[in-house]
C-alpha positions as CSV (number, residue, x, y, z in Angstrom):
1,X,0.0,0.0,0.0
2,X,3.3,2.3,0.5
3,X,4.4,1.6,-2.8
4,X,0.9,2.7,-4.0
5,X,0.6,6.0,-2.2
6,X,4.3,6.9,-2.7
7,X,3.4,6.6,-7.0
8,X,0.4,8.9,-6.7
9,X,2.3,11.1,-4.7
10,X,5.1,11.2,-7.9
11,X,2.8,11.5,-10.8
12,X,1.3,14.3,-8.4
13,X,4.4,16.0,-7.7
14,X,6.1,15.5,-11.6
15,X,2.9,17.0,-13.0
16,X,1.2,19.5,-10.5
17,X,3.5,22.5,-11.1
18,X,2.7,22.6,-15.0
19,X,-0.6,23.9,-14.4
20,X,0.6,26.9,-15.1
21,X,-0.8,26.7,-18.2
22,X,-1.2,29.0,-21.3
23,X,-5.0,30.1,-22.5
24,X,-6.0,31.4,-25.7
25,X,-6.8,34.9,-24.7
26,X,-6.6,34.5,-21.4
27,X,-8.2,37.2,-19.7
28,X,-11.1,36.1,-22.2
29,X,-11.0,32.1,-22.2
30,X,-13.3,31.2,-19.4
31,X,-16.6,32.9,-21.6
32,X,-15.4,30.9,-24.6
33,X,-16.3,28.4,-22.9
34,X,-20.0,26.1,-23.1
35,X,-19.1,22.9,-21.8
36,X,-18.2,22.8,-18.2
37,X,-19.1,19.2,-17.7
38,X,-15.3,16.8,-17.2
39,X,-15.1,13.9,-19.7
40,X,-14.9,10.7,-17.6
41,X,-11.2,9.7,-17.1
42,X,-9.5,7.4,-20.0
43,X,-7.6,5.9,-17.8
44,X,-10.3,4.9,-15.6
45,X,-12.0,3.7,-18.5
46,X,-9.3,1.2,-19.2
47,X,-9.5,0.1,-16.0
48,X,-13.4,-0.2,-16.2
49,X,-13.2,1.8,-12.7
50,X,-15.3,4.7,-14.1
51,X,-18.7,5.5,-12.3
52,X,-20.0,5.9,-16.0
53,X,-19.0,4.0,-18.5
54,X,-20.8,5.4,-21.5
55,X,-18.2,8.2,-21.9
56,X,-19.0,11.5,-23.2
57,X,-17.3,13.3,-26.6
58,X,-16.7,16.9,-25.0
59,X,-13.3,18.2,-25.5
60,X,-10.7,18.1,-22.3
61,X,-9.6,19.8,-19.7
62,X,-6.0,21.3,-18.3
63,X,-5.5,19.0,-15.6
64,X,-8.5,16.9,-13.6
65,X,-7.2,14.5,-10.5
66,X,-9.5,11.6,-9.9
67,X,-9.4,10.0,-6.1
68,X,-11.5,6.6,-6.6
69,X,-13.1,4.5,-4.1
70,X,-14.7,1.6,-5.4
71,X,-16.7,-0.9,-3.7
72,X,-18.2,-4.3,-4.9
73,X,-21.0,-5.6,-2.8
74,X,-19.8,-8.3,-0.3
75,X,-15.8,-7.1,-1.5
76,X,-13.5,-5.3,-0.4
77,X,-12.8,-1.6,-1.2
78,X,-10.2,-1.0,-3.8
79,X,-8.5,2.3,-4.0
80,X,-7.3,4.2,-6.9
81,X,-6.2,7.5,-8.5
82,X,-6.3,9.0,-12.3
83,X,-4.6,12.3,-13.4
84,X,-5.7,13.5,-16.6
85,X,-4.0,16.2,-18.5
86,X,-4.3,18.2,-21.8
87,X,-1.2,19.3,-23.7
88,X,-2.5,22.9,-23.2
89,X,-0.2,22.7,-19.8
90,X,3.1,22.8,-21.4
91,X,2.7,26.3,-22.8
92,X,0.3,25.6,-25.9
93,X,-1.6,28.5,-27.4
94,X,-2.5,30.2,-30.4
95,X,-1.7,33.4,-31.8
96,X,-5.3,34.1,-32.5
97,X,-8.7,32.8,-33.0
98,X,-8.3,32.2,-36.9
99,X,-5.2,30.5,-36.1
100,X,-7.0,28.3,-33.7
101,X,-9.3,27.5,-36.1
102,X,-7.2,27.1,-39.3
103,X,-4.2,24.9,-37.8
104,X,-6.8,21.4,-36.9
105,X,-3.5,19.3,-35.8
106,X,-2.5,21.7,-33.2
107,X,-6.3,22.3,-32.2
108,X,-7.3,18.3,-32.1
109,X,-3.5,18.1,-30.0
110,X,-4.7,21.0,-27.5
111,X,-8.3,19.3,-26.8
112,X,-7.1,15.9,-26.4
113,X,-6.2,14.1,-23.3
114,X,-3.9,12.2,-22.1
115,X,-4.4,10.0,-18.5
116,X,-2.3,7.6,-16.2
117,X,-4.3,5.8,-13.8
118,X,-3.6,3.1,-10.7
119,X,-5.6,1.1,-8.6
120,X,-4.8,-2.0,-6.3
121,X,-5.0,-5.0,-7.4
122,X,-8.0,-7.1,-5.8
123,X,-6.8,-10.5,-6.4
124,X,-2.8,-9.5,-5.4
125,X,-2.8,-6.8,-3.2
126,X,0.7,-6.3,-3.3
127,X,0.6,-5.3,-6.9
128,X,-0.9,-2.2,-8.9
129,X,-3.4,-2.2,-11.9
130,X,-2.7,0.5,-14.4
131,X,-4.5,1.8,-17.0
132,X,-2.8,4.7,-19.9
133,X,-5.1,6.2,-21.8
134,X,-5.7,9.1,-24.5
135,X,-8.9,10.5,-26.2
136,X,-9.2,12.6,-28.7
137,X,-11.7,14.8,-29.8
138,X,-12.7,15.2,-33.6
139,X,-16.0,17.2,-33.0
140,X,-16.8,19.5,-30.1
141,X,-20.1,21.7,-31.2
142,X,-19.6,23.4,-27.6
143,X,-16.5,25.1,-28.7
144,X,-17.5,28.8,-29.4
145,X,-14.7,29.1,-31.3
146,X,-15.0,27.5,-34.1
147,X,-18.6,28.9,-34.9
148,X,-18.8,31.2,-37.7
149,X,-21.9,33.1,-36.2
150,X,-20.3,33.2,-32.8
151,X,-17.3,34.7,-33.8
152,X,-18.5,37.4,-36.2
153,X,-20.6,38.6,-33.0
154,X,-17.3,38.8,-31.5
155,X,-15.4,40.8,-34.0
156,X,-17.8,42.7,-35.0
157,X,-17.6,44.2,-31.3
158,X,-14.2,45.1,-31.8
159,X,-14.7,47.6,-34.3
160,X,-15.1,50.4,-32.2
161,X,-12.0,49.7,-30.2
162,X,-8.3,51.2,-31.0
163,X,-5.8,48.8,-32.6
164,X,-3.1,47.9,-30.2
165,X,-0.8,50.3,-32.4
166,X,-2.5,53.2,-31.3
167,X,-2.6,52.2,-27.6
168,X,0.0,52.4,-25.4
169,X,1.4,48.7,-23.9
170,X,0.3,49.6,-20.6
171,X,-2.5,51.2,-21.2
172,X,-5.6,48.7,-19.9
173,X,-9.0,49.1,-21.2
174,X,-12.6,48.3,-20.1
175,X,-14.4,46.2,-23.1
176,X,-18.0,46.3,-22.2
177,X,-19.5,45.6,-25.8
178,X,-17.3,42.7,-25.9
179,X,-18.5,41.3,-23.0
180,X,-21.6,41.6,-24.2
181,X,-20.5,40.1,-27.3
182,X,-19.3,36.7,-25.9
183,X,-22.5,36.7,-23.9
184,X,-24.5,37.3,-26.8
185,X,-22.5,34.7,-29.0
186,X,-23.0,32.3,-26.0
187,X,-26.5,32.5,-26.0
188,X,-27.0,32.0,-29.3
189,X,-25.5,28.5,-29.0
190,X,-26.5,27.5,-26.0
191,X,-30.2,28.0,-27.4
192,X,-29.0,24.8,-30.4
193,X,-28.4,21.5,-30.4
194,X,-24.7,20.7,-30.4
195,X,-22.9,17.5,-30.5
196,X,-19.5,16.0,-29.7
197,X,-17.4,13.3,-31.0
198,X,-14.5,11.5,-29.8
199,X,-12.4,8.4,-29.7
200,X,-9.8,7.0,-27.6
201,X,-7.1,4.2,-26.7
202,X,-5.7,2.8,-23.7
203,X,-4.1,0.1,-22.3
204,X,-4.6,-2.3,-19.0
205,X,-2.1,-4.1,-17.1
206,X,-0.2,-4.5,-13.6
207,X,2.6,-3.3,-11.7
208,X,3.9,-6.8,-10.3
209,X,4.9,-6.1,-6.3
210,X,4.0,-2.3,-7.4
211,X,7.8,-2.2,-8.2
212,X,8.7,-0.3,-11.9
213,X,10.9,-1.6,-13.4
214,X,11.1,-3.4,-17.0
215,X,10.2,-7.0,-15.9
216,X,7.5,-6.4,-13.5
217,X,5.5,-4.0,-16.1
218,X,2.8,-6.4,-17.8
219,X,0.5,-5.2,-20.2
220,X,-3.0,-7.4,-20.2
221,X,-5.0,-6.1,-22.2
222,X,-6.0,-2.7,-24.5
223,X,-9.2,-0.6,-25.2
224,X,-10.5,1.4,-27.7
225,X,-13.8,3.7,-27.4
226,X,-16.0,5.8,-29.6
227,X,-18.0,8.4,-27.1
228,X,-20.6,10.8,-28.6
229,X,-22.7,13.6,-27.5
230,X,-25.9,15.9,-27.7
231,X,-26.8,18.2,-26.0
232,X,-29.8,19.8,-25.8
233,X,-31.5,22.7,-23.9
234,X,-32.3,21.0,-20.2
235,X,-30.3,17.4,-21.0
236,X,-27.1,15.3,-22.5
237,X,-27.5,12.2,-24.8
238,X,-24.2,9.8,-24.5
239,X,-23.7,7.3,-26.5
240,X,-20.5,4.9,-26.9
241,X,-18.7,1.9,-28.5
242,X,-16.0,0.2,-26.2
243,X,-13.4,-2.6,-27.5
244,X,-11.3,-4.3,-25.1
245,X,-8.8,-7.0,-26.4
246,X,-5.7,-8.9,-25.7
247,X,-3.3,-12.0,-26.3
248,X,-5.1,-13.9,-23.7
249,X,-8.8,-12.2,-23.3
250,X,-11.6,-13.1,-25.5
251,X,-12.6,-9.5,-26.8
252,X,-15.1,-7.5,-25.0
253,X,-17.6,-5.3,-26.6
254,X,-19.8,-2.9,-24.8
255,X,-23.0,-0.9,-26.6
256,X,-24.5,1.9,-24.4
257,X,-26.5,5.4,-24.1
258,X,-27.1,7.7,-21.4
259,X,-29.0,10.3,-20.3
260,X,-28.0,13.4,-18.0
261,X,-28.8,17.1,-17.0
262,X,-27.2,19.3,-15.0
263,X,-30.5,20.4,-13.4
264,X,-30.7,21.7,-9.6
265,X,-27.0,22.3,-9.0
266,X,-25.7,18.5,-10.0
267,X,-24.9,16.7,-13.1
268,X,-27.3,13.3,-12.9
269,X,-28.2,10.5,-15.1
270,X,-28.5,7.1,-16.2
271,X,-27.3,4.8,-18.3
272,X,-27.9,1.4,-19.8
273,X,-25.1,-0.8,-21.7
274,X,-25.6,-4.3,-23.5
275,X,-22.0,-6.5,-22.7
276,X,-21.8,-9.2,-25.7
277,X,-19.3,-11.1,-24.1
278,X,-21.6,-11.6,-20.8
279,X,-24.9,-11.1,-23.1
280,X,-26.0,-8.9,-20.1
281,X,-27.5,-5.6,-19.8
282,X,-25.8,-3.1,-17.6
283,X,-26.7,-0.3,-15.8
284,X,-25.7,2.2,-13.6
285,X,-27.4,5.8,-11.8
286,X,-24.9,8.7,-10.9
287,X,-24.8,12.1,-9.6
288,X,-21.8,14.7,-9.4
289,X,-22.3,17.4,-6.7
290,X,-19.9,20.2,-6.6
291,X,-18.1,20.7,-2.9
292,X,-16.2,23.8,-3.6
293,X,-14.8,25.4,-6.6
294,X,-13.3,22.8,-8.8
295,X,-14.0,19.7,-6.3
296,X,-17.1,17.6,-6.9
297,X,-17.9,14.8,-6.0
298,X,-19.2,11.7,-8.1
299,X,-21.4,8.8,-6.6
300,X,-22.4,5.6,-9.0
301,X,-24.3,2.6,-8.4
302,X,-23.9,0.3,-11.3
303,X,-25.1,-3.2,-12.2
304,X,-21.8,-5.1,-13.9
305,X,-21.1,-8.9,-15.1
306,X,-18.2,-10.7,-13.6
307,X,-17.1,-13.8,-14.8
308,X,-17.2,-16.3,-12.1
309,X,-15.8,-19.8,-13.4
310,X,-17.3,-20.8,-16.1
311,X,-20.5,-18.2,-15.9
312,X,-21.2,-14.4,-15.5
313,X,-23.2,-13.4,-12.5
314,X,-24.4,-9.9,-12.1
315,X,-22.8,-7.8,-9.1
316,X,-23.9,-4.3,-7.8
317,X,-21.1,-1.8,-7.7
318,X,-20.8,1.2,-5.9
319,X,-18.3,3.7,-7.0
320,X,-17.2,7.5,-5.6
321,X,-14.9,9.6,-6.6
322,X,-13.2,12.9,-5.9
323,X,-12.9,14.8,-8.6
324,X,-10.6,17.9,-9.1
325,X,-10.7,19.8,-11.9
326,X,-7.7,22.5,-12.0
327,X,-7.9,25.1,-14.8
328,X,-11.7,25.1,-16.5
């Protein structure tokens, strides 16, 4: 359990003091953004640990730290942690918004995610599960951005502002009308239907005697996932593919949909998968209820298949986890 505690608390100190981040326009960024919901963690997913597993296909965020506590009916509570980080921490920007929408490479690289995840293993507790995982997003109709409408609102605002040649570098300036602008431009959008799409890759395996080094790094298994959204006025539709396969697994393939709103101060749903392999429905009912700030709180109970022998049985799962989401 040392061994455990002591590799969160590297990932944690290795990564933490990146977060000082660059935005695109930063005095500006936060009203560019529609979609404050935080995808579900690709390493968790990997790891089948997430309290959803119909993932969503919204774009990522700077850095989010997952603290996991999940607990199987009549089994013992297993542990685990997930840090999840964009490429936007290492400095990335843009010059401007036409360059942000022109260059896709270095927009799809800025919006993707990338995620390292650990939990105990339940059947040797003396070594670590761990799940890498990326996801990228191809489609994000939430980004303000990259909407024609949105962004002529937006410069057209500008007009009756000086260039920065005739200003003076420290002179600082009140922009009312575009304020107004990005609220306008939000509005606009937020009153549509607008839907997401991403994919993703990871891969499972175990830390034996939660020692790193090149012979006790096994990998089991990998995963690859297809998560879409759509949002409407009051609710989110998921949808998603999963894939999981290896040497000496019999692939896994998991169908689902979801439904969530982000009604009365929380972000609730429910979903319901179909596992070929088991030839089981799952399902599971969560809720994420902001603490402070960027802290919420996520609380699943989900109906899974296990394979017991030579059978699946169906187990309920409870799963919590403290998320913190550090930047947006």
């Amino acid at each position: 359990m040392k061994t455990f505690i002591y590799f969160i608390f590297l990932i944690l100190t290795i990564c933490v003091p990146l977060t000082g981040y660059t935005q695109i326009d930063s005095a500006e960024y936060e009203e560019t953004i529609l979609s404050y919901n935080v995808p579900e963690s690709p390493g968790f997913t990997v790891l089948g640990v997430n309290p959803n597993k119909v993932v969503s296909g919204i774009n990522a965020k700077p850095l989010v730290i997952n603290v996991l506590g999940q607990l199987v009916f009549n089994d013992k509570l297993t542990p685990g942690f997930a840090m999840d980080f964009s490429p936007s921490i290492f400095g990335m920007s843009f010059n401007n918004r036409n360059d942000y929408r022109k260059d896709d490479f270095k927009r799809i690289l800025f919006n993707s995610s990338i995620s390292v995840a650990a939990i105990k293993d339940k059947k040797d507790t003396n070594s670590t599960k761990f799940g890498l995982g990326f996801r990228i997003t191809l489609l994000d109709e939430t980004d303000l951005l990259m909407n024609e409408e949105a962004c002529e609102i937006i410069q057209n605002s500008l007009v009756e502002y000086p260039s920065q040649d005739e200003t003076k570098e420290d002179d600082t300036q009140e922009l009312p009308a575009l304020k107004k602008a990005y609220k306008d431009a939000r509005s606009i959008l937020l009153s549509k239907t607008r839907h997401s799409l991403s994919v993703g890759y990871g891969v499972e395996g175990i830390i034996k005697n939660s020692i790193i080094n090149k012979d006790s790094i096994i990998a089991n298994s990998h995963s690859i996932w297809v998560g879409g959204q759509s949002t409407f006025k009051d609710f989110r539709l998921l949808y998603t593919y999963q894939a999981r396969f290896g040497t000496k697994l019999t692939p896994e393939n998991l169908l689902g949909m979801a439904i969530k709103t982000n009604k009365y101060g929380m972000n609730a749903g429910c979903e319901l998968l179909y596992n070929f392999k088991a030839q089981k429905f799952e399902g599971a009912l969560s809720s994420e209820i902001r603490i402070v700030n960027n802290l919420s709180a996520v609380i699943g109970l989900s109906i899974v298949s296990e394979k017991n022998i030579d059978e699946y049985i169906t187990k309920l799962n409870l799963v919590s986890n403290i998320r913190y989401n550090i930047g947006n």
